[in-house]
N, C-alpha and C positions, 0 to 999 in steps of 0.2 A: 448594238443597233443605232443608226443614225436617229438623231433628236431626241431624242428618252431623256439626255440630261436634263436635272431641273424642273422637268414634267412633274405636274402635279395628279397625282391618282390618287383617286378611291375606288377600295375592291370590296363589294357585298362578301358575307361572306367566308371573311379574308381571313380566320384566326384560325383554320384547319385545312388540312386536303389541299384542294386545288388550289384555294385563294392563299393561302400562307404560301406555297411556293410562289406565287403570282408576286405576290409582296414582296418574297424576298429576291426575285428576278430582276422586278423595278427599280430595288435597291443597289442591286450590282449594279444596275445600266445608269444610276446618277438620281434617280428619279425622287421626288418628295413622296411619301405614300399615307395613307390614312385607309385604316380597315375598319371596316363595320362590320360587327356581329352581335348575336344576340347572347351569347354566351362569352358572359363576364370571365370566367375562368379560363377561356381560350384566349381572351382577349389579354389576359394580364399573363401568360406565358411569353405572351408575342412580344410583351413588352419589354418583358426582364429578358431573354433571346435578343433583341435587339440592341437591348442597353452593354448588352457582353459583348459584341462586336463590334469593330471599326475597322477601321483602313480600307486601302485595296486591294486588300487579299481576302475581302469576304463583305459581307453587308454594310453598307456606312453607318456610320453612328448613330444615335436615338434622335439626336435633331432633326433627322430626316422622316423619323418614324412616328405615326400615332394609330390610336384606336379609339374609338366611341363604341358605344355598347347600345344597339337599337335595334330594333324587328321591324322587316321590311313589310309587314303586314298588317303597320300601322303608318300613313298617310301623315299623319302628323309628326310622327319619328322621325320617317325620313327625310322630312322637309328641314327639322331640327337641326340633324346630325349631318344633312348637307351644309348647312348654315357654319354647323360647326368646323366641321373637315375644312373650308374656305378660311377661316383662321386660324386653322389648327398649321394649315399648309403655307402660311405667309400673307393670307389675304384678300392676293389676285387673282382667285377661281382657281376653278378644276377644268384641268385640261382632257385626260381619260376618264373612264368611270368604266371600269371590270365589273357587270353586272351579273354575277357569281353565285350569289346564296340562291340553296336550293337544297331538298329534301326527300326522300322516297322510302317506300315500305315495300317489302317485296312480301306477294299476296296474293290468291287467286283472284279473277274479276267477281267471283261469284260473292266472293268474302267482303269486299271492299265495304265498309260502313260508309253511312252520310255523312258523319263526322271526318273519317279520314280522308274522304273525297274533297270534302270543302277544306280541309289542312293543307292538302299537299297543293290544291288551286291556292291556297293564298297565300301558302309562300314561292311558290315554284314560279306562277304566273302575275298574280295579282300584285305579289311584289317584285315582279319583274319592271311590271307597266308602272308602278310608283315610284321606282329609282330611277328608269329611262324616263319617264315626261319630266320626273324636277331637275335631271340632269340638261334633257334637250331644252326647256324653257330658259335655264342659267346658261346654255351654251350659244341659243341662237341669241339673247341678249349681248353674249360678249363677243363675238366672232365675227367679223364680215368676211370677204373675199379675198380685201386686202390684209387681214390680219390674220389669219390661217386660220382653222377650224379644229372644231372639237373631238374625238371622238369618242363612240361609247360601243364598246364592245359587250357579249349575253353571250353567255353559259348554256349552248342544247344541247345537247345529245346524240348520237347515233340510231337511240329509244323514239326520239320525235321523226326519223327518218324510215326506219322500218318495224314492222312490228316484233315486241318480244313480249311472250308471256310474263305472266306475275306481276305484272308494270302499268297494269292499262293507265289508272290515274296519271302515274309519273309521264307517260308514255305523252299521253293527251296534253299534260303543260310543255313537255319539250316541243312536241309540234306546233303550240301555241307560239313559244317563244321563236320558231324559227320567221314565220310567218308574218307575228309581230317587228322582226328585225327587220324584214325586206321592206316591210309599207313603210321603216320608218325612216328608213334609208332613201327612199323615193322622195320622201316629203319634205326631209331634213337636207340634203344636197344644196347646195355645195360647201353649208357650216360648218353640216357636222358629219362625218364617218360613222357608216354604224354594219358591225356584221358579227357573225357568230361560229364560235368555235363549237363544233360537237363533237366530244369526244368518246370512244369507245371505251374499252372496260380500261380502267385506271386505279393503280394500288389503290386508293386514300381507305385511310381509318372507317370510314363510312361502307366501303365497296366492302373492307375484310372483315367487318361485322357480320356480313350479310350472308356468307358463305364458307364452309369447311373447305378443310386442306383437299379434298377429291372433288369438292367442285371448283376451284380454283382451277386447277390440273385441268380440267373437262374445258373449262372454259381455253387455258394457254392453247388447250390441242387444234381447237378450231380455229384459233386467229394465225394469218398465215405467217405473220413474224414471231410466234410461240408465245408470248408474252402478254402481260399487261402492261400497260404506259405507267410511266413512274408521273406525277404531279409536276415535277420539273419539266419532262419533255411538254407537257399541257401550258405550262407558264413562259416555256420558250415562243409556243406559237402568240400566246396573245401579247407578246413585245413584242414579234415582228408586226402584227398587226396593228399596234399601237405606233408604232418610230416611219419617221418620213419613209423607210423602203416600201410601206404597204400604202404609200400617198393618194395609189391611183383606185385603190381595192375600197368597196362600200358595198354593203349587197348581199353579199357574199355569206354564205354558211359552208364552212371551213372542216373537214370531216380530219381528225388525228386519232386514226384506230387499226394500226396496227396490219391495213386489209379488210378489217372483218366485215364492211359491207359489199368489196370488190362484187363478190361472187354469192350473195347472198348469203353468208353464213349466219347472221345474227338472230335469222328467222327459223333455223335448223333447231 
């Protein structure tokens, strides 16, 4: 992808699933990267993984790479580990920001507790809006017209697009966040980029918790390209949308699923 080199990203997130392929995408395309996650242990895999690779026949080397360890559903965290990320990365800002981390329980509406409702709102959504305004406040500071702009890409869903049983909570912040990206995309013009990927069903570790080998199967059957999306094809789109080819695109919530909303199926 044109411009990625040297790009400075941070991906919420980023030590599993989607955001660890994202990371390691960025890292083929040249880019400096810094993940944030709440889970130390995923966080210190990512490390030793990247410290085992170099050249350009795979991920560049560890100098390119960090991690902080912080929950996006602390305002003061991630005010911190933005701070941080900006030195961790050479000093002169963050150029993307993959706003990724996010959570779900699959569960009737009937079942849903108080407590999991306000869990999955404050990671899903509430630290949605915590990483995009310290990101867009650092980005309209550094950016003018003449000096190109920032962008910040969010994590929706397919879920925030139509309805799927078992999901209402998750359902309700993916919609959030789609909603959130447009108004901010309106506001933030012409500094910063801002638009959202929602992906449809996708291996990661999280999705294959969730489900047995016969509902896996049930699920390939209805998507019209048989499958689930691997994590990598999900990390290909948010570097296109990161690198000068997506220069013109803001706005935008970006659907990679397979088909499965073409013709209604995700609501079957």
């Amino acid at each position: 992808m044109r411009g990625l080199k040297d790009k400075r990203v941070l991906i919420t997130g980023g030590a599993s699933g989607i955001g660890a392929a994202t990371a390691r995408r960025f890292l083929e395309e040249g880019s400096r990267v810094c993940v944030l996650d709440r889970d130390a242990e995923a966080c210190e895999r990512m490390r030793h993984e990247m410290a085992g690779q170099s050249g350009s026949a795979g991920v560049l080397s560890a100098g390119f790479f960090s991690a902080i360890i912080a929950d996006v559903t602390d305002l003061m965290q991630v005010e911190a580990a933005f701070a941080e990320a900006i030195l961790l990365m050479g000093g002169e800002g963050v150029d993307v920001v993959v706003n990724n981390a996010g959570i779900s329980i699959r569960h009737k509406f009937l079942d849903i507790t108080p407590e999991e409702w306000e869990r999955i709102l404050a990671v899903n959504l509430t630290g949605v809006f915590y990483v995009a305004q310290t990101a867009a406040r650092h980005m309209w500071e550094r950016f003018s017209g003449s000096q190109g702009s920032g962008v910040i890409l969010q994590t929706a869903s397919t879920n925030g697009i139509v309805g799927q049983p078992f999901y209402a909570d998750y359902n309700a912040t993916k919609a959030g966040v789609i909603e959130l990206t447009k108004t901010m995309a309106l506001e933030l013009a012409p500094k910063v980029r801002v638009c959202a990927v929602a992906p449809g069903y996708v291996l990661t570790p999280m999705q294959r918790a969730e489900y047995t080998d016969a509902m896996l199967e049930e699920v390939n059957r209805k998507v019209p390209l048989g499958r689930h999306a691997s994590p990598e094809e999900v990390a290909g789109l948010f570097a296109y949308l990161a690198s000068d080819d997506a220069g013109y695109v803001t706005g935008q919530v970006i659907t990679i699923d397979g088909g499965e909303t073409a013709g209604g199926l995700a609501s079957r």
